[in-house]
C-alpha positions as CSV (number, residue, x, y, z in Angstrom):
1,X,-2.1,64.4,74.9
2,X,0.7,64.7,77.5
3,X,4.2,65.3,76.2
4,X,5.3,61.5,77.9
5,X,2.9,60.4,75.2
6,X,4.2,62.3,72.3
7,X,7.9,60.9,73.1
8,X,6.9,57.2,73.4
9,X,5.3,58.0,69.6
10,X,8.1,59.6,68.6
11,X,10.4,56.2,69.7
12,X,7.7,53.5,68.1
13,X,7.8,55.5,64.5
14,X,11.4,55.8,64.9
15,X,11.7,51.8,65.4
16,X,9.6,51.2,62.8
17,X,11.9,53.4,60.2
18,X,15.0,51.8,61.0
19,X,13.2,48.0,61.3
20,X,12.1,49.1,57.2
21,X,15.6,50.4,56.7
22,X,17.8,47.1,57.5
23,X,15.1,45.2,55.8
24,X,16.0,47.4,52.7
25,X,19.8,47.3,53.3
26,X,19.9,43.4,53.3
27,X,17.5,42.8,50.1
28,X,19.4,45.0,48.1
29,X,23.1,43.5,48.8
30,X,24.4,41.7,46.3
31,X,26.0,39.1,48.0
32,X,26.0,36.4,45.1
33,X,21.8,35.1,45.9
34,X,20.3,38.4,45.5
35,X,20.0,41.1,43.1
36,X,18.8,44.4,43.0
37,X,15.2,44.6,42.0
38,X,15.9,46.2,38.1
39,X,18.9,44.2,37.5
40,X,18.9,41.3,34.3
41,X,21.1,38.2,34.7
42,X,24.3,38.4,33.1
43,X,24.0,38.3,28.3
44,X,26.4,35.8,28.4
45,X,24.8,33.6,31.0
46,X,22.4,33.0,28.1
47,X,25.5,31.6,25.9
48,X,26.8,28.2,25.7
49,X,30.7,28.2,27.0
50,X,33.5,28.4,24.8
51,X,34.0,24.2,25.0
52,X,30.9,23.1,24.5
53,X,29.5,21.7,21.3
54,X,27.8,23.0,18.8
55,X,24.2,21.2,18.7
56,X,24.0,18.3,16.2
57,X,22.7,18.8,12.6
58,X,19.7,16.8,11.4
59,X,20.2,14.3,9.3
60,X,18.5,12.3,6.2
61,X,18.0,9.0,5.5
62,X,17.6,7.8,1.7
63,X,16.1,4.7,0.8
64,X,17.4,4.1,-2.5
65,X,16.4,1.9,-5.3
66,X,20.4,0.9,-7.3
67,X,19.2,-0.4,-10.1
68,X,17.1,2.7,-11.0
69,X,20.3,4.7,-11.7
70,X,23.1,4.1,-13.6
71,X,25.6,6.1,-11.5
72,X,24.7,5.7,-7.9
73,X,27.8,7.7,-7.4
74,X,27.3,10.9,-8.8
75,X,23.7,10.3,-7.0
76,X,25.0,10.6,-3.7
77,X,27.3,14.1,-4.7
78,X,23.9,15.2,-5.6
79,X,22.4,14.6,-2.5
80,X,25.6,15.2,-0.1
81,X,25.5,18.5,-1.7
82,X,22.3,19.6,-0.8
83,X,22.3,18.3,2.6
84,X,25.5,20.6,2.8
85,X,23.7,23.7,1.4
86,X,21.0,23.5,4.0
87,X,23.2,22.9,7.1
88,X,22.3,19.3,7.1
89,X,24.7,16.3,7.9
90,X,25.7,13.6,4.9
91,X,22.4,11.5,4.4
92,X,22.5,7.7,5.6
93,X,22.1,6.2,2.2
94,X,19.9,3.0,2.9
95,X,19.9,0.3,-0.3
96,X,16.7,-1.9,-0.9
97,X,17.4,-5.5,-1.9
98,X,15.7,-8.1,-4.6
99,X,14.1,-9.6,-1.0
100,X,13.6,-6.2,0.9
101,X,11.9,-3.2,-1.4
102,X,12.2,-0.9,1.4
103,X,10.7,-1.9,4.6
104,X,13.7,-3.1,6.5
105,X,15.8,-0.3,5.7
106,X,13.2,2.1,6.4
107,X,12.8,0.6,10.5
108,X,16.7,0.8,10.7
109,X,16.1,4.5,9.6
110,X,13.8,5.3,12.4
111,X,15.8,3.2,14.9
112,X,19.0,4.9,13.9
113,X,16.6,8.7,15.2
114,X,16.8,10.4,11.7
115,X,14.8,13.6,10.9
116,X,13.5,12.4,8.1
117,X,13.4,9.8,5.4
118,X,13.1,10.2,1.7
119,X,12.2,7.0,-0.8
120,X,14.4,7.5,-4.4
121,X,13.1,4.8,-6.5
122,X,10.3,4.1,-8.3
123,X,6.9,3.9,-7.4
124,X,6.9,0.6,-5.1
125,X,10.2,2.2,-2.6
126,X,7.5,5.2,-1.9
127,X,5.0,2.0,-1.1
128,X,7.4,0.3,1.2
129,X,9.2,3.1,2.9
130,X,5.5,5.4,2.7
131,X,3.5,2.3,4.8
132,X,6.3,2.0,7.2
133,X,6.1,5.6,8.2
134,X,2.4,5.6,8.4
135,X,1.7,6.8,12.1
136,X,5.4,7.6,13.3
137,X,5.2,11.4,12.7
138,X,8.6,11.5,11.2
139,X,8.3,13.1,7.5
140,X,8.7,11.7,4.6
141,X,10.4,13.2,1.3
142,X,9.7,11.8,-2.0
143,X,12.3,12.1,-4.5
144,X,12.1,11.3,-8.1
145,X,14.3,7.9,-9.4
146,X,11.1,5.8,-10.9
147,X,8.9,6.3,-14.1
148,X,6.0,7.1,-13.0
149,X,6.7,9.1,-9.7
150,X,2.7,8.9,-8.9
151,X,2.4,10.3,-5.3
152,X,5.0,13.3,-6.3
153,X,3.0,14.0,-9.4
154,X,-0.7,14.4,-7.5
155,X,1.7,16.4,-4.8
156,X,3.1,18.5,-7.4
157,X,6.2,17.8,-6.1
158,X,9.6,18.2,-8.8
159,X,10.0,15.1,-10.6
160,X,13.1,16.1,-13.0
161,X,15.4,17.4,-10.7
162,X,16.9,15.5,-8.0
163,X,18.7,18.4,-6.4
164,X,15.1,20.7,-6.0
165,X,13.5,17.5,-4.6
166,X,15.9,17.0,-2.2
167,X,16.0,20.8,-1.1
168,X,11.9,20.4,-0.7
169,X,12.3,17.2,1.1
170,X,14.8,19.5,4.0
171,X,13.1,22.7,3.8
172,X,9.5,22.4,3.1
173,X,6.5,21.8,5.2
174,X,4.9,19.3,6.7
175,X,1.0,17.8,4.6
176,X,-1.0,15.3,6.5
177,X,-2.2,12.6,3.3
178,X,-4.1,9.5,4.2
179,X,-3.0,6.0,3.5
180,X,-5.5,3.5,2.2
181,X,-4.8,0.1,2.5
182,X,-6.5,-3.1,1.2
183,X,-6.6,-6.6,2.5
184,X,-7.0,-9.8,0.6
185,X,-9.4,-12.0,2.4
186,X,-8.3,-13.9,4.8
187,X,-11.0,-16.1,4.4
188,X,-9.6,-17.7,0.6
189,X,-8.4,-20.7,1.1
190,X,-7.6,-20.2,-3.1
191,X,-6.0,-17.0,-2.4
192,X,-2.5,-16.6,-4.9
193,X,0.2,-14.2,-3.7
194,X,2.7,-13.3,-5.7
195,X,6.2,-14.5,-4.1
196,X,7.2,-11.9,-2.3
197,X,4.6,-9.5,-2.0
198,X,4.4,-7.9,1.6
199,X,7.7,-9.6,2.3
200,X,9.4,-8.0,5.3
201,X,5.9,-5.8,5.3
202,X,4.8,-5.4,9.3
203,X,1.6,-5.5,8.3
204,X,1.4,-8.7,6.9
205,X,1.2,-10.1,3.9
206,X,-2.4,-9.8,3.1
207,X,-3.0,-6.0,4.1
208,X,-1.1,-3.5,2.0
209,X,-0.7,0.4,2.4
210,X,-1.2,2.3,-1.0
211,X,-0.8,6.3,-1.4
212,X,-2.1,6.7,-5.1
213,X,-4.4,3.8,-6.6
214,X,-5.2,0.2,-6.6
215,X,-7.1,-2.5,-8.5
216,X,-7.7,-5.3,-10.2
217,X,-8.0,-6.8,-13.7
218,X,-7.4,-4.8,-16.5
219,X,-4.9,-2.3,-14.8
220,X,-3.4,-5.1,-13.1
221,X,-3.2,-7.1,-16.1
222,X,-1.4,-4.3,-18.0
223,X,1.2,-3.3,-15.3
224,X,2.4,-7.3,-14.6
225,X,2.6,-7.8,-18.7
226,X,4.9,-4.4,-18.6
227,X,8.6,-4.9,-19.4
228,X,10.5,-2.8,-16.9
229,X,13.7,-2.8,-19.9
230,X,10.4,-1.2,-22.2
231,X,9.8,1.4,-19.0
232,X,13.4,2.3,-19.0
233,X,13.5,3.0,-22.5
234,X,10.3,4.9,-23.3
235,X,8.4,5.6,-19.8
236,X,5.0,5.6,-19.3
237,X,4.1,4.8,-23.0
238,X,5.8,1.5,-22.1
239,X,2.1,0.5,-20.6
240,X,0.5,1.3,-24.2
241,X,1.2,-1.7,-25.9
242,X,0.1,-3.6,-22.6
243,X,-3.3,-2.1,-22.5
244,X,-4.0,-2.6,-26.2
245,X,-3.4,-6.4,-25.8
246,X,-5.4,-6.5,-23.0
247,X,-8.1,-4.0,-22.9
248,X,-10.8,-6.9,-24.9
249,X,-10.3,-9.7,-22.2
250,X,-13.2,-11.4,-20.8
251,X,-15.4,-9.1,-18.4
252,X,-16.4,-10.3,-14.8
253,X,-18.9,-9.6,-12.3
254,X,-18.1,-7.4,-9.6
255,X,-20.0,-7.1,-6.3
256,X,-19.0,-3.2,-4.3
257,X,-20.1,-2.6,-1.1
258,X,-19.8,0.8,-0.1
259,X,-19.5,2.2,4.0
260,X,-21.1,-1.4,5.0
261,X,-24.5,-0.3,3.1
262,X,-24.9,0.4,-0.9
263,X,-24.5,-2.4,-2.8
264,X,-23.6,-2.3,-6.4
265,X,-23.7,-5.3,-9.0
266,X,-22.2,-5.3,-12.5
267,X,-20.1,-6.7,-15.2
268,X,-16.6,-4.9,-16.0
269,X,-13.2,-5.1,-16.7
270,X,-11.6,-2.9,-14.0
271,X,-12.2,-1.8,-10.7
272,X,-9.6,1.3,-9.7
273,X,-9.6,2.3,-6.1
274,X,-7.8,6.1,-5.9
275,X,-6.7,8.0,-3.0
276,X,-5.2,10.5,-5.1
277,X,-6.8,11.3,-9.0
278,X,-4.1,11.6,-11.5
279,X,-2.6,8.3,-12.9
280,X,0.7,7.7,-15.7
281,X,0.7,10.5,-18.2
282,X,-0.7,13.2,-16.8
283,X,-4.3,11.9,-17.5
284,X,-6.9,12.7,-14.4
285,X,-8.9,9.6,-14.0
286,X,-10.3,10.7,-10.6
287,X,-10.8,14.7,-10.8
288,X,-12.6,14.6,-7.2
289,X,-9.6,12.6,-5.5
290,X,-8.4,14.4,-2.8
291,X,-4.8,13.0,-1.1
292,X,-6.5,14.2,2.2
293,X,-10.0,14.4,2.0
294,X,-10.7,11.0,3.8
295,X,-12.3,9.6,1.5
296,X,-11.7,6.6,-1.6
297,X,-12.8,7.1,-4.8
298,X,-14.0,4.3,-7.1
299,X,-14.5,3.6,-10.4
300,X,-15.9,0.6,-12.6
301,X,-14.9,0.5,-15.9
302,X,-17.4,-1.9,-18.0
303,X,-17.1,-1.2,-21.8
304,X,-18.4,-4.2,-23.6
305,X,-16.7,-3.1,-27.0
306,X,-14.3,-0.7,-28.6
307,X,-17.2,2.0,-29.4
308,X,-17.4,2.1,-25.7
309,X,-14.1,2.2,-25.1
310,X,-13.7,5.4,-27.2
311,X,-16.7,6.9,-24.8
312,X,-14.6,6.2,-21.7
313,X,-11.9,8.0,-22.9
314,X,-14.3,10.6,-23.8
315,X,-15.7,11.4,-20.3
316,X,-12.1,10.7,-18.7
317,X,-10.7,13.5,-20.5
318,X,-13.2,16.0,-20.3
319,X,-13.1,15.0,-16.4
320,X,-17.2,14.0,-16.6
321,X,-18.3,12.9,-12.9
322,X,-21.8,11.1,-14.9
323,X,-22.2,7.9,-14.1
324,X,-22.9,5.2,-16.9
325,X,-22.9,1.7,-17.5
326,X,-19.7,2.0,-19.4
327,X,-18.4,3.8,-16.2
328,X,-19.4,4.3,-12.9
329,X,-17.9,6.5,-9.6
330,X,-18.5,6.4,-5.9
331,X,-17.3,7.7,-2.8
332,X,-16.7,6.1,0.5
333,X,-14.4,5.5,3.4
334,X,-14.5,1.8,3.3
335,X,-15.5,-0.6,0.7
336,X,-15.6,-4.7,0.1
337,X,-15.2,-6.2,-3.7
338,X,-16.2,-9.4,-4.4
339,X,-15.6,-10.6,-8.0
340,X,-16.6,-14.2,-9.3
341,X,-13.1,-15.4,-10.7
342,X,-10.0,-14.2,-9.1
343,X,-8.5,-11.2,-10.6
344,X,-5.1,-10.0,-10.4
345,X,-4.7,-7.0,-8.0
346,X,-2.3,-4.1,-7.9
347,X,-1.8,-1.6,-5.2
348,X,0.3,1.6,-6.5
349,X,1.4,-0.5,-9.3
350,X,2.8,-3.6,-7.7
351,X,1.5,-6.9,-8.2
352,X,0.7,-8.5,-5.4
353,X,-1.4,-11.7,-6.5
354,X,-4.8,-12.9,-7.1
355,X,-8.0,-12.9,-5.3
356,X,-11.8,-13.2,-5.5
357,X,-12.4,-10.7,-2.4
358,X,-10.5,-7.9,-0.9
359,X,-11.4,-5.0,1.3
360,X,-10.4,-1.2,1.5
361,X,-10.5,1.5,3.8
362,X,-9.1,5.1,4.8
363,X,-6.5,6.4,7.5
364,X,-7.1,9.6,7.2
365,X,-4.2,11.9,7.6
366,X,-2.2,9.0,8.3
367,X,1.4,10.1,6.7
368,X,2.8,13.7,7.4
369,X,5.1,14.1,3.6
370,X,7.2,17.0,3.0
371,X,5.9,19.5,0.3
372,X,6.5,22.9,-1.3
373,X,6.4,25.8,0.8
374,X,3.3,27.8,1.0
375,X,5.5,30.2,-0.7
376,X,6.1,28.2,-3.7
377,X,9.8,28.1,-3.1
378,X,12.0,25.2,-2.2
379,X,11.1,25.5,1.9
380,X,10.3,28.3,4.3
């Protein structure tokens, strides 16, 4: 290779170097766009400035039933205090009305963007306030201000102190339950509501959300003949007194239709329909009842005498699953009831009229309710 060759090579690489070299010069300046290649942005670009504000706490809403406390007051210390504790802002205390149980103030809730809402009454404000939050994916808290406190009680939930409910209602987590929900036939021209049941309900009047149980004659019988002064008083045992002057009335046939196919025929004095198991005082009436298993459980209690009474209570309290013709179970995720005379009905332990025909089924997973924490504390 002639040496005119070697100097032309020579020139080319030499081009090449200092073409790679400006190239390098130019990336690397930091002229306010670029940075060098093992440089991080600034820590305190990551910081809000000095003047902004701080982001917004969450907040609470509390639909509250008055007349279930004497001092409403020293109710809402309670409450302000623990919303304080938590870094929460004051709760939006909501009051239900003789003409709206709940409903109303729970939609004002969710239009007003709360985190979450919490029912403090008795066992119809978790009805109203439970159905309105079926499918909105806001929480719900359940906080003890009733006698019986039946969705809290299958939850385990605390039922004697306000303040630990309220501090599992902010800080614990999150349990998908179903919602059953029965409708009166639409088809009864002789169908009797009781004034005001479903009022300000968007559902209607005839379909009904319940979280624990529902049913009709002798359960329904006892909880309209229950003087709330008497529940005040002396809880639960209030419904004793009920039952015994009831629990002889006239039995009726009953027609269940189970999932569209089994069809069961019987005399009886009560059919209960449970989504969860345990009912008033502790006693579990439905030991298979799962509050999230999709399914209904149901019973038919048919005793024709007191002998047979005494072997109801018998299998009830050593939990027996044996079906009788004093008392039989199923399972299903839908079911029809026809009886021959209109029976009153109950759904959670409100009365909400009379009917001949009514229908159930399962949402499964329908309500997202704030429980303990895996942990068994307060919230996680």
């Amino acid at each position: 290779m002639s040496g005119e060759t070697w100097t032309y090579i020579g020139i080319g690489v030499a081009v090449v170097f200092a073409i790679a070299g400006a190239v390098l010069l130019i990336t690397s300046r930091d002229d306010g766009r670029q940075a060098r290649p093992d440089s991080r942005p600034a820590r305190n670009s990551f910081r809000q400035g000095a003047d902004d504000q701080p982001p917004p706490k969450k907040r609470v809403a509390v639909i509250v039933n008055p007349t279930k406390f004497e001092d409403l007051d020293e109710t809402r210390r309670t409450l302000a205090a623990v919303c304080a504790e938590h870094d929460w802002d004051e709760p939006l205390m909501l009051e239900t009305t003789v003409h709206d149980v709940g409903y109303g103030q729970t939609r004002q809730a969710l239009e007003e963007g709360v985190d979450l809402v919490c029912a403090l009454g008795g066992d119809g404000t978790v009805r109203a306030v439970g159905e309105e939050l079926i499918g909105t994916g806001t929480p719900f808290g359940l906080l003890p201000g009733g006698t019986g406190n039946l969705l809290a009680r299958n939850l385990e939930l605390p039922v004697d102190d306000l303040g630990k409910a309220m501090a599992v209602a902010l800080t614990g987590r999150n349990r998908r339950i179903d919602a059953a929900w029965m409708t009166l036939d639409p088809e009864d021209d002789d169908l009797v509501l009781e004034e005001g049941a479903g009022e300000n309900s968007s559902s209607g009047e005839r379909r009904h959300a319940f979280f624990v149980m529902a049913g009709l004659g002798l359960d329904a019988a006892i909880m309209d003949s229950t003087s709330e002064e008497l529940k005040k008083r002396i809880g639960w045992a209030a419904y004793v007194p009920s039952g015994f002057a009831h629990w002889l009335t006239d039995r009726f046939r009953v027609t269940i239709t189970c999932d569209g196919g089994d069809t069961e025929t019987r005399r009886a004095r009560m059919v209960v329909i449970g989504n969860c198991g345990k009912i008033t005082g502790g006693i579990d009436l439905m030991p298979e009842a799962e509050p999230d298993d999709g399914l209904l459980d149901i019973i038919v209690l048919s005793p024709p005498g007191v002998a047979a009474w005494a072997s109801v209570a018998a299998r009830v309290v050593t939990r027996s699953d044996r079906t009788s013709s004093t008392l039989s179970r199923s399972r299903c995720g839908a079911a029809t009831v026809t009886v021959d005379e209109h029976q009153r009905v109950q759904v959670d332990g409100d009365i909400i009229g009379e009917a001949s025909r009514l229908s159930v089924e399962i949402e499964p997973r329908a309500l997202i309710v704030r429980t303990p924490s895996a942990k068994g504390g307060a919230g996680a």
